[in-house]
C-alpha atoms as a printed R data frame, in Angstrom:
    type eleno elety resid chain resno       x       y       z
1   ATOM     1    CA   UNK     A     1  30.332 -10.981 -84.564
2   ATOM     2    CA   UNK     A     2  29.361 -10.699 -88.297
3   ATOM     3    CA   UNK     A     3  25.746 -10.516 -89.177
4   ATOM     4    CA   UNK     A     4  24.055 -13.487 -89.260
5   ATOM     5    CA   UNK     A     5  25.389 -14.308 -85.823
6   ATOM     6    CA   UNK     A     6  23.626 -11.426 -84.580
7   ATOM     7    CA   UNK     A     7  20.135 -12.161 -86.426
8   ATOM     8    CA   UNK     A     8  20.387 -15.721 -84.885
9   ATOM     9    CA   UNK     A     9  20.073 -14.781 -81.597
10  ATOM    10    CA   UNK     A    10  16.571 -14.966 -79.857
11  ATOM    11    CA   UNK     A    11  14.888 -11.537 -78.392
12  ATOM    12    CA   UNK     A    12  15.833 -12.065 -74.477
13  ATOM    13    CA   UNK     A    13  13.091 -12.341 -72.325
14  ATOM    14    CA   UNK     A    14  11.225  -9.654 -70.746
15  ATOM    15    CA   UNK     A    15   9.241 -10.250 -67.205
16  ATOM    16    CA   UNK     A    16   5.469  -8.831 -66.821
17  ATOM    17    CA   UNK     A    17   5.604  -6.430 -63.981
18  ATOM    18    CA   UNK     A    18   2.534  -8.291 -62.711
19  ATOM    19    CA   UNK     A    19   4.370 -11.353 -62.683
20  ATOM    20    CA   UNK     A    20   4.118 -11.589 -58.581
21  ATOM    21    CA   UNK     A    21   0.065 -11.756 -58.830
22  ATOM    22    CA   UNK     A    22   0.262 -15.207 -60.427
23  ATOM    23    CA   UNK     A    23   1.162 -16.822 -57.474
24  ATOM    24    CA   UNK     A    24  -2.584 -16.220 -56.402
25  ATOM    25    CA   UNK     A    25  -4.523 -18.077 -59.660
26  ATOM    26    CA   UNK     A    26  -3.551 -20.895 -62.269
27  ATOM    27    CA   UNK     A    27  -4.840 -18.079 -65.290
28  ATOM    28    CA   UNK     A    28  -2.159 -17.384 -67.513
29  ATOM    29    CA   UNK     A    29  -1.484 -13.981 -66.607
30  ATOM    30    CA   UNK     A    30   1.885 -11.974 -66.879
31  ATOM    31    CA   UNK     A    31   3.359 -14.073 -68.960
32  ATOM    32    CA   UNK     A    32   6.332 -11.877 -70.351
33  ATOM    33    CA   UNK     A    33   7.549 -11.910 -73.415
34  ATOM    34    CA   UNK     A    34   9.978 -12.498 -75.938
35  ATOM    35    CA   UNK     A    35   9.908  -9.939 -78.946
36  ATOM    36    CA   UNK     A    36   6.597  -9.624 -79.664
37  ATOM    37    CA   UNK     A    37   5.576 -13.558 -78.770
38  ATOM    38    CA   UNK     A    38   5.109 -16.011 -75.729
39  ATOM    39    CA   UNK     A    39   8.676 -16.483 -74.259
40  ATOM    40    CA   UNK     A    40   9.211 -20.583 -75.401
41  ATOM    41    CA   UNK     A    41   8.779 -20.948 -71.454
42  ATOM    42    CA   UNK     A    42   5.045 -20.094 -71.682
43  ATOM    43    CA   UNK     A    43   4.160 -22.043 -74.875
44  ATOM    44    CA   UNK     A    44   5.239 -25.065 -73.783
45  ATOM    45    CA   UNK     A    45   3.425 -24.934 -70.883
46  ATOM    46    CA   UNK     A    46   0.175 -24.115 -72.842
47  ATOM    47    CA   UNK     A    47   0.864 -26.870 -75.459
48  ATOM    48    CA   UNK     A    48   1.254 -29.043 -72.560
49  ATOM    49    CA   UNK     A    49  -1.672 -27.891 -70.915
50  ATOM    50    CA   UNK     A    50  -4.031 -27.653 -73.736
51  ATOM    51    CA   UNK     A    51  -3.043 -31.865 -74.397
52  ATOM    52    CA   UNK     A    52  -4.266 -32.494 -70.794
53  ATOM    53    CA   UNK     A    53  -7.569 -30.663 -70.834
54  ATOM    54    CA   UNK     A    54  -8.155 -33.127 -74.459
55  ATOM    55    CA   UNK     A    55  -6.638 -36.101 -72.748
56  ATOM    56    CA   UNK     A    56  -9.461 -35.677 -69.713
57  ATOM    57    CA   UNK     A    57 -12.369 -35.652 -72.504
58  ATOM    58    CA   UNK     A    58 -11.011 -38.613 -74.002
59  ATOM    59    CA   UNK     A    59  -9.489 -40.917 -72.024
60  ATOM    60    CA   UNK     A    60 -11.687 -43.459 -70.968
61  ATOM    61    CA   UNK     A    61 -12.812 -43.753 -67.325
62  ATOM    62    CA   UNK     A    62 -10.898 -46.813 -65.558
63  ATOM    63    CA   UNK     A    63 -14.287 -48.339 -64.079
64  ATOM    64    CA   UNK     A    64 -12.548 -51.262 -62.484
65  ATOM    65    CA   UNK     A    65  -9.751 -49.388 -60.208
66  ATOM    66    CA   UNK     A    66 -13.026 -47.079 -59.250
67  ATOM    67    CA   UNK     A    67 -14.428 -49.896 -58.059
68  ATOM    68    CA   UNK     A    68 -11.819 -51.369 -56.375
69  ATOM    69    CA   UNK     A    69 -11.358 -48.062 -54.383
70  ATOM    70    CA   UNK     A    70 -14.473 -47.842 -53.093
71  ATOM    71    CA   UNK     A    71 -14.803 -51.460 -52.197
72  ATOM    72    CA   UNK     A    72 -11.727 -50.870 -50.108
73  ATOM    73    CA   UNK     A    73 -13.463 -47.966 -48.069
74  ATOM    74    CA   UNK     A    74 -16.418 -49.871 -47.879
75  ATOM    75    CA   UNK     A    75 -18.304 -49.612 -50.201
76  ATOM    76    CA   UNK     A    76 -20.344 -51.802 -53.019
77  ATOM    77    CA   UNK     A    77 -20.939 -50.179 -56.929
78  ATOM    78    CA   UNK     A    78 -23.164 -51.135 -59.475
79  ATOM    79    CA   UNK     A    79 -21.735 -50.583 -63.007
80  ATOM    80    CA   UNK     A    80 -24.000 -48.633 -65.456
81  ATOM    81    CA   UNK     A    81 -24.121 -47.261 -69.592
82  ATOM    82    CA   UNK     A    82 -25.811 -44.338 -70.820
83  ATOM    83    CA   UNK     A    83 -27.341 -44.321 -73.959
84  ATOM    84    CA   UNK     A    84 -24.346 -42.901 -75.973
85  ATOM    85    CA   UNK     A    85 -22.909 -46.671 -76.928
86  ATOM    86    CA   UNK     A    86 -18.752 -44.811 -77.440
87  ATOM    87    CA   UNK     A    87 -17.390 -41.471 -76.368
88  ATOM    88    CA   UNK     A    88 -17.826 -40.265 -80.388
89  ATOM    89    CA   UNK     A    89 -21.879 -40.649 -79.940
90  ATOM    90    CA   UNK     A    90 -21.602 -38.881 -76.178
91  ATOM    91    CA   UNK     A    91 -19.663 -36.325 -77.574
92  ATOM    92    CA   UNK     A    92 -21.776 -35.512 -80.230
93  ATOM    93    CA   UNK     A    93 -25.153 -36.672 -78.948
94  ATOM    94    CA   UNK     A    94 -25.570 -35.224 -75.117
95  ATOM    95    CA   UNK     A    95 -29.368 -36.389 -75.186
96  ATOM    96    CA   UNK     A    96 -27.823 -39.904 -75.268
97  ATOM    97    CA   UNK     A    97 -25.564 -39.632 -72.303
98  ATOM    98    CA   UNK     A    98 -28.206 -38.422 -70.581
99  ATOM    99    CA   UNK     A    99 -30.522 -41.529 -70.058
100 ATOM   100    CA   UNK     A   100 -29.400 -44.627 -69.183
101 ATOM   101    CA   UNK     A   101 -29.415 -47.661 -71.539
102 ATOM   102    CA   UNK     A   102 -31.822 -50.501 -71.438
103 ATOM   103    CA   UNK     A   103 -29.264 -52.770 -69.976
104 ATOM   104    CA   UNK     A   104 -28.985 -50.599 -66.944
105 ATOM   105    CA   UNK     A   105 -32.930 -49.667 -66.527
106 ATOM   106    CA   UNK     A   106 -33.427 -53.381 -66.210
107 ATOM   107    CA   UNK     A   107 -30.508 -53.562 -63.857
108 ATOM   108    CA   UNK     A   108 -31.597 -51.302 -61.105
109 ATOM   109    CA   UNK     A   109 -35.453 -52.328 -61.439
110 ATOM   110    CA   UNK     A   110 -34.254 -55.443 -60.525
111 ATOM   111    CA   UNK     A   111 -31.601 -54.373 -57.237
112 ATOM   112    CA   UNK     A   112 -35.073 -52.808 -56.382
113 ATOM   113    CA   UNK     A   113 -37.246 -55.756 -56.531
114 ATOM   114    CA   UNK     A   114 -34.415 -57.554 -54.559
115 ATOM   115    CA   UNK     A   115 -33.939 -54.636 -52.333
116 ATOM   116    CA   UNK     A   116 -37.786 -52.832 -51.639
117 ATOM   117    CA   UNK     A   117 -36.913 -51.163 -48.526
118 ATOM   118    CA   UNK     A   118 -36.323 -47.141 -48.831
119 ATOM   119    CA   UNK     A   119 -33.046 -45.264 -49.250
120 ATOM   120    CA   UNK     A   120 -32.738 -41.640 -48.334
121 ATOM   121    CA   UNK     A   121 -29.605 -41.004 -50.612
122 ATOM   122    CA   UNK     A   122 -28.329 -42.052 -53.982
123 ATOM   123    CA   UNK     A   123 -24.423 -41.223 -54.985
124 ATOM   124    CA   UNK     A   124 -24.120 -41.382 -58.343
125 ATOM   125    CA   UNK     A   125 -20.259 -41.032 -60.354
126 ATOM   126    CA   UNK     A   126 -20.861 -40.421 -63.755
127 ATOM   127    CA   UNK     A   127 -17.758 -39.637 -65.933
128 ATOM   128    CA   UNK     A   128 -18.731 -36.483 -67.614
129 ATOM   129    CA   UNK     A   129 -16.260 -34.539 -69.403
130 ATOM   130    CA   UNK     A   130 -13.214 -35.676 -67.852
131 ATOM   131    CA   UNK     A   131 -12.400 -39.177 -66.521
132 ATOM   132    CA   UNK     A   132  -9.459 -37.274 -65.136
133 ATOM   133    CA   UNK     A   133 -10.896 -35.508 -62.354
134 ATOM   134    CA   UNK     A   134 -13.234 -38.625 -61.490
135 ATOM   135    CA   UNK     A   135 -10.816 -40.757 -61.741
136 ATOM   136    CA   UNK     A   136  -8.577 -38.652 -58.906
137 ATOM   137    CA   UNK     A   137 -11.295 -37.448 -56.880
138 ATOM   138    CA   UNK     A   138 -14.434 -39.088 -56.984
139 ATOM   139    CA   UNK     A   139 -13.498 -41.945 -54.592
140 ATOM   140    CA   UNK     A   140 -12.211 -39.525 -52.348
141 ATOM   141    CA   UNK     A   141 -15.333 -37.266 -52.275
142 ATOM   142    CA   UNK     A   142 -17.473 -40.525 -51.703
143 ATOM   143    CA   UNK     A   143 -16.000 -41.787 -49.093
144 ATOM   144    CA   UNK     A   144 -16.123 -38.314 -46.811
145 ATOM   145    CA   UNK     A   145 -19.821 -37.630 -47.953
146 ATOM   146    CA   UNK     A   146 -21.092 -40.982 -46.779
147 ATOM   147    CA   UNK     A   147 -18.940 -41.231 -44.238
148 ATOM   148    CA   UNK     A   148 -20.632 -38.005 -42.919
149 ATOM   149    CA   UNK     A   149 -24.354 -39.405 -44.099
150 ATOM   150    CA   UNK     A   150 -23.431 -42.646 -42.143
151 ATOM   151    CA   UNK     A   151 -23.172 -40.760 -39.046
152 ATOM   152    CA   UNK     A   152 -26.549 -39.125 -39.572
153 ATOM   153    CA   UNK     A   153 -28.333 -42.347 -40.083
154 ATOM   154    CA   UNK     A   154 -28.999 -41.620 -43.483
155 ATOM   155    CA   UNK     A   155 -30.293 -44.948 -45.585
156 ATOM   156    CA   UNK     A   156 -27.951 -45.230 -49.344
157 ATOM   157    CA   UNK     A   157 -28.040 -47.378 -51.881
158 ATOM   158    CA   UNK     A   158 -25.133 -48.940 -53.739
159 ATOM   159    CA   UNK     A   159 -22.955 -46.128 -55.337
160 ATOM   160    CA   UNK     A   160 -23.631 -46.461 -59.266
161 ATOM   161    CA   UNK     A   161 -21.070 -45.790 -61.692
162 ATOM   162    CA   UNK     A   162 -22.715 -44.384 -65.002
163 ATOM   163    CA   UNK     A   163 -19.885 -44.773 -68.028
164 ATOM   164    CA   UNK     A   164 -20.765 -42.111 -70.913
165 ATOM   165    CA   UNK     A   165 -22.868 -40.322 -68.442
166 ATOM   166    CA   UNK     A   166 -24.069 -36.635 -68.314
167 ATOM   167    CA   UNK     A   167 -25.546 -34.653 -65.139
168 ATOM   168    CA   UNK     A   168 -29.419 -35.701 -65.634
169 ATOM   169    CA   UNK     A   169 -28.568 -39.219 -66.338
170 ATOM   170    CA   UNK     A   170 -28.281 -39.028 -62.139
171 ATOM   171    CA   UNK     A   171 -32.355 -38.258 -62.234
172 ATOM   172    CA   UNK     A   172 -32.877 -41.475 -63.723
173 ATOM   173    CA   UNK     A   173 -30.488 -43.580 -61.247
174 ATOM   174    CA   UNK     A   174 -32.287 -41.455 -57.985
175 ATOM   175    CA   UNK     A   175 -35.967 -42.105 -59.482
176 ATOM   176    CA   UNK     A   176 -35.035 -46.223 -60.077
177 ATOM   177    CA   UNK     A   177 -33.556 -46.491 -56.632
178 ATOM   178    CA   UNK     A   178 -36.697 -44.522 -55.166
179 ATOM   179    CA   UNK     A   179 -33.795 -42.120 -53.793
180 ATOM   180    CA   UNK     A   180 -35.292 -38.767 -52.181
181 ATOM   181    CA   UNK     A   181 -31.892 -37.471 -52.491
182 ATOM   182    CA   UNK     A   182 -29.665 -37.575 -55.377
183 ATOM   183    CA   UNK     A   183 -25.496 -36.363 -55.527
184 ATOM   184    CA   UNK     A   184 -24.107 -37.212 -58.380
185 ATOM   185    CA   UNK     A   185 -20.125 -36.413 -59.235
186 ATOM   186    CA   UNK     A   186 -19.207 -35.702 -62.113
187 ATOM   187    CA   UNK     A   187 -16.040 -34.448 -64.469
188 ATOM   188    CA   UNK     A   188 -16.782 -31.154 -65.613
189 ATOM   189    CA   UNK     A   189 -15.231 -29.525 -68.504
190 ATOM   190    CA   UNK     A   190 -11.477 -29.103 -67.894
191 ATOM   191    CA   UNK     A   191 -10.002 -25.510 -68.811
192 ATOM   192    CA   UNK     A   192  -6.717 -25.302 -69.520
193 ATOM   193    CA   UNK     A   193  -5.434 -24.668 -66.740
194 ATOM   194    CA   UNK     A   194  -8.159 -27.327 -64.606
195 ATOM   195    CA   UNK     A   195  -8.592 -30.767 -66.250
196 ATOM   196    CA   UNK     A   196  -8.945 -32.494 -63.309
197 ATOM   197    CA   UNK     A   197 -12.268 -30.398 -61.929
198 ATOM   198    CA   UNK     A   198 -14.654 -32.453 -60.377
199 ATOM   199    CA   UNK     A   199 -18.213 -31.181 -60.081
200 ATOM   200    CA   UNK     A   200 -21.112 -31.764 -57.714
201 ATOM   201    CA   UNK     A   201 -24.675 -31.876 -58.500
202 ATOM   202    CA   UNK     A   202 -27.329 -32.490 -55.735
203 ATOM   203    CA   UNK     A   203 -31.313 -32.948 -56.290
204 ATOM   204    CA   UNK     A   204 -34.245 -33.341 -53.976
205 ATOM   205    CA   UNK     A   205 -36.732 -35.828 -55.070
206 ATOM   206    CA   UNK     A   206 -35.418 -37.006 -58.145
207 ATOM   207    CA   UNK     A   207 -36.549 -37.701 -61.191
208 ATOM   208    CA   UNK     A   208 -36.635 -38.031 -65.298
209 ATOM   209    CA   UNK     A   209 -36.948 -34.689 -66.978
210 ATOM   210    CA   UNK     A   210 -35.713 -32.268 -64.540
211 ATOM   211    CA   UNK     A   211 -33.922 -29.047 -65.339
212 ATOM   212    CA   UNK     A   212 -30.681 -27.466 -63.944
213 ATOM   213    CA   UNK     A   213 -33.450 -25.089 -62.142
214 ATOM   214    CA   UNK     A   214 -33.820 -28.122 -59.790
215 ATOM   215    CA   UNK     A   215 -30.467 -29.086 -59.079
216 ATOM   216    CA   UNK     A   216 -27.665 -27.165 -56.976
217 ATOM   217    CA   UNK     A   217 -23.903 -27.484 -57.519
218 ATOM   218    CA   UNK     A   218 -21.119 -27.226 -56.074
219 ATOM   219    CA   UNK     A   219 -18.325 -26.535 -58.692
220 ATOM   220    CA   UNK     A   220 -14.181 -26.760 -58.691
221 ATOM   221    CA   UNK     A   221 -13.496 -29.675 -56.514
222 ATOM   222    CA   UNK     A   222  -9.752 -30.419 -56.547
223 ATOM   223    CA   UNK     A   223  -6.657 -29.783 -54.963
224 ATOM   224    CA   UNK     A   224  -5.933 -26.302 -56.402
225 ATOM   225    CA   UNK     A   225 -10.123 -25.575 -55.655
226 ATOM   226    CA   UNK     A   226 -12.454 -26.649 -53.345
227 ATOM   227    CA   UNK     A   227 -10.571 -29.197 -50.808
228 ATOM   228    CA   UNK     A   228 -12.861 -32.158 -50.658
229 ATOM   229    CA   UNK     A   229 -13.631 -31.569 -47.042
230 ATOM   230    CA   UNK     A   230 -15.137 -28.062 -47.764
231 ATOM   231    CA   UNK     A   231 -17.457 -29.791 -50.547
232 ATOM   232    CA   UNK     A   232 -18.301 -32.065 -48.290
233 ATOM   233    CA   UNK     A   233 -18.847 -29.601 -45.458
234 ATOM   234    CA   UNK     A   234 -21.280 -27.444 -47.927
235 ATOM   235    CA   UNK     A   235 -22.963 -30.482 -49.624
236 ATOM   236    CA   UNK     A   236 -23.879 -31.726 -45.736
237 ATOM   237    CA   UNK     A   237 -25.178 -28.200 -45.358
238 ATOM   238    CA   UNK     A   238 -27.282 -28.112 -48.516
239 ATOM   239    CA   UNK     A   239 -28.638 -31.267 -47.442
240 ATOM   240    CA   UNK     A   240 -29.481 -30.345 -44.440
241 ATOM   241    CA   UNK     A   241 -30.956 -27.540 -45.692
242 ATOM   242    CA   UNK     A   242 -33.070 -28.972 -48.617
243 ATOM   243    CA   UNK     A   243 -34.821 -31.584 -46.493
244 ATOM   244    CA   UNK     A   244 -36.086 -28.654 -44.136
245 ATOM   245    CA   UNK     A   245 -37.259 -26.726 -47.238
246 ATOM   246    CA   UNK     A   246 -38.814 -29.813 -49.148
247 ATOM   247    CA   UNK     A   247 -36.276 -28.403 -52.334
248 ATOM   248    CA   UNK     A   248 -33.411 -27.947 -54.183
249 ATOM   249    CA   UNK     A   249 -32.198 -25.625 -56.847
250 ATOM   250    CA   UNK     A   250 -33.036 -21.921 -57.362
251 ATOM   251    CA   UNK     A   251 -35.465 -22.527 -54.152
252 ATOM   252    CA   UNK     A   252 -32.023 -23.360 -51.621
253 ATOM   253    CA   UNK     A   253 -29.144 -20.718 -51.623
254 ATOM   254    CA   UNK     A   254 -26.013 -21.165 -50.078
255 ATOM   255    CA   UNK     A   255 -25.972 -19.248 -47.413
256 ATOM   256    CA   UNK     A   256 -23.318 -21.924 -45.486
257 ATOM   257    CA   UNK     A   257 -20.763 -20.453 -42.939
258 ATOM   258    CA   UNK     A   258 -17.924 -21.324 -45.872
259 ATOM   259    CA   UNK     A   259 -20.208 -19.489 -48.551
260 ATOM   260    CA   UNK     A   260 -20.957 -16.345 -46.172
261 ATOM   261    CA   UNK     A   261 -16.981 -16.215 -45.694
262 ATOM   262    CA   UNK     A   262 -16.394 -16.086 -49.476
263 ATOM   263    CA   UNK     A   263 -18.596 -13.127 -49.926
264 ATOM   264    CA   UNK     A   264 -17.051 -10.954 -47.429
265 ATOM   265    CA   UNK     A   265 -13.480 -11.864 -47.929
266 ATOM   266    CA   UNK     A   266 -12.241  -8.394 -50.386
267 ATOM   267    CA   UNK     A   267 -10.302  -9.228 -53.258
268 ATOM   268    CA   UNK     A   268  -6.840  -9.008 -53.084
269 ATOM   269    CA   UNK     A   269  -6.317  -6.403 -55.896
270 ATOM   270    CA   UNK     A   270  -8.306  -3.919 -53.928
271 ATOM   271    CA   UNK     A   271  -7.239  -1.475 -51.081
């Protein structure tokens, strides 16, 4: 083999001794490598990656298969706009996706006129920061949370669909509605190794120009996080909860059976 043969051939591959731990996270640990870089393996899978955490910002939210989800569990919508007229202006204006456009206002005054009798609970989907993880989960996480309210007796309006929409735009929706409880679902920002993350916000007495102090969340919701059913489980509880307090945010901890569970369990890494 002269010597170009032999500077053609690419650095073999060398495993990360830690390589066993990844089988308990998604982070992009013990990656090996080849020479001093990313074995090809690895990049790929980052390029990859990295494309579907800018594909769930910018793809736009498929409103009408929503929809046509939760009408066939059940349930009616009511299609709303924020502010932000394109996904440029919500990107780059955040103020603007979170209040809703005139259009809208006058849309749920008048299901309110139409409709003056109370609702205990608003469910608001607003797209967020990735259409992806609404667009997989959000019907889904409807369906078992009202399906759980349902039981209780609990009073709902129509679920409201807020295109362009950021986490207080849900505020506005609960204080139209006259809504003593809002949950609004939302795509948070996707990491590179989560673009499908779906996150839940939930606020007692809503209303225009509240802060995150006011609002809890529940965070991660998709198959390789929180299972719907344990969002659901610890949303019911927070609920629960809040109406015996009179609050939400900073004034309700978690202190559900899954939550108690999480503190105690040890990490793995440790004796």
């Amino acid at each position: 083999m002269n010597e170009i043969e032999k500077t053609d051939q690419s650095p073999p591959v060398s495993e990360n001794p830690w390589g066993q731990l990844r089988r308990y996270t998604d982070a992009r640990i013990a990656q090996g490598r080849a020479g001093v870089s990313l074995p090809t393996k690895a990049l790929l899978a980052f390029q990859m990656d990295h494309a579907s955490a800018r594909d769930a910002v910018h793809i736009p939210l498929e409103t009408e298969a929503l929809t046509e989800q939760l009408r066939s569990a059940g349930y009616e919508s009511i299609i709303l706009h924020s502010r932000a007229a394109d996904r440029t202006e919500y990107l780059q204006r955040p103020d603007l996706g979170r209040r809703l456009d005139l259009r809208s206002v006058e849309r749920l005054e008048e299901y309110r006129q139409q409709h003056p009798q109370s609702v205990n609970v608003a469910v608001v989907i607003a797209d967020g920061l990735s259409s992806m993880a609404v667009q997989r989960h959000a019907a889904a996480m409807t369906q078992a949370l009202l399906t759980c309210l349902g039981s209780r007796g609990f009073k709902r309006a129509p679920v409201t669909i807020v295109n362009q929409g950021r986490v207080a735009v849900g505020d506005e929706v609960g204080e139209l509605l006259g809504a003593e409880l809002l949950v609004l679902l939302v795509g948070e920002r996707p990491g590179l190794s989560s673009p499908d993350s779906l996150g839940i916000y939930y606020t007692f007495q809503p209303q225009v120009g509240l802060t995150d102090a006011r609002r809890n969340c529940i965070s991660n919701v998709r198959p390789a996080g929180l299972s719907i059913e344990a969002a659901a489980d610890k949303l019911i509880w927070l609920i629960d909860e809040s109406l015996r307090l009179q609050c939400s945010g900073v004034g309700l901890k978690d202190q559900s059976v899954s939550a108690t569970l999480k503190q105690t369990h040890k990490n793995f890494l440790l004796p």
